[in-house]
C-alpha positions in Angstrom: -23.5 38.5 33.8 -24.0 34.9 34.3 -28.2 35.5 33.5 -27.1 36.4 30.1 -24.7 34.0 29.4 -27.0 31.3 30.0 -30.4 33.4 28.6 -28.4 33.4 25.4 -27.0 29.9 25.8 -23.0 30.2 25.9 -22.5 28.2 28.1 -18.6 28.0 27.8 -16.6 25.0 27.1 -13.6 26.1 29.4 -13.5 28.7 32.3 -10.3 30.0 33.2 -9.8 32.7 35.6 -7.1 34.5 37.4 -6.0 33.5 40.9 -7.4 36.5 42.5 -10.6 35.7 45.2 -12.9 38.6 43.2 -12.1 36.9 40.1 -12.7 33.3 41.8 -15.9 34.5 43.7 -17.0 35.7 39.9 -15.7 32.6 37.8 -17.5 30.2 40.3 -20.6 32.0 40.0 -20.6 32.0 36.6 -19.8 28.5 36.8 -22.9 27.5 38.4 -25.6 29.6 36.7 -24.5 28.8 33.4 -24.8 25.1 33.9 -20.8 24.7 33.0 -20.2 21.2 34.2 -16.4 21.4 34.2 -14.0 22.8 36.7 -13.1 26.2 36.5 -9.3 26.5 35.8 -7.5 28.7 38.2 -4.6 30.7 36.0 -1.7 33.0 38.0 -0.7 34.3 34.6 -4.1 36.2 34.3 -3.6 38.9 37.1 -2.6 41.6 35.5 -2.0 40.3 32.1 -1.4 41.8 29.1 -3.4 41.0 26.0 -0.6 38.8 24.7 -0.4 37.3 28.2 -4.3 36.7 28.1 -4.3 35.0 24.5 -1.5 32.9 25.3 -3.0 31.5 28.8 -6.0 31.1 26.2 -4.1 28.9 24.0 -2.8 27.3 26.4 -6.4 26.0 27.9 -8.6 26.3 24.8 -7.8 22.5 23.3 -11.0 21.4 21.2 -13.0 24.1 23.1 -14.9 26.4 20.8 -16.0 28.9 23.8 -13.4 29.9 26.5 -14.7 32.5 29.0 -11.7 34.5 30.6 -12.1 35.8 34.3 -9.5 38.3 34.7 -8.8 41.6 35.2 -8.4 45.0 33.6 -6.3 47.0 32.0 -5.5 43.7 30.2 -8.7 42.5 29.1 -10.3 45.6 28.1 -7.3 46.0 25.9 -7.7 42.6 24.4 -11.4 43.4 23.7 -10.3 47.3 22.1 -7.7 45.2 19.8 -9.9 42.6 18.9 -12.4 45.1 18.1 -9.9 46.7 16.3 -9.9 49.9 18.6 -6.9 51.6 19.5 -5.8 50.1 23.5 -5.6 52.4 26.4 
């Protein structure tokens, strides 16, 4: 994952990830092949979070940040991703 995000130069403003060590392990990664220069924000709210849960910790970290990436887990974030895409959520 991280190889594309930095072939395609995202490289996010704000990390954020869930408290959970596979989700740490992942966000630090990330982190360091992406060139993200900040410190990866550890969120409790994001294990096992519902898509409202997820946007709020979202607007909750975002500030001026134009790209946030979210390190969490499923059911909740490919929910999010199904509504913003406007699919119908599992």
């Amino acid at each position: 994952m991280w190889l594309v995000v930095a072939a395609l130069w995202l490289c996010p403003d704000v990390i954020v990830s869930s408290t959970a060590k596979r989700a740490r392990w992942t966000a630090d990664e990330v982190a360091q092949h992406a060139g993200y220069e900040g410190t990866v924000q550890l969120e409790r709210r994001l294990y096992l979070a519902s898509p409202d849960e997820i946007v709020d910790v979202v607007r909750a970290v975002a500030g001026a940040a134009r790209r946030v990436l979210v390190v969490g887990h499923n059911p909740g974030l490919e929910d999010l991703v199904a509504r913003l895409a406007g699919r119908p959520e599992t």
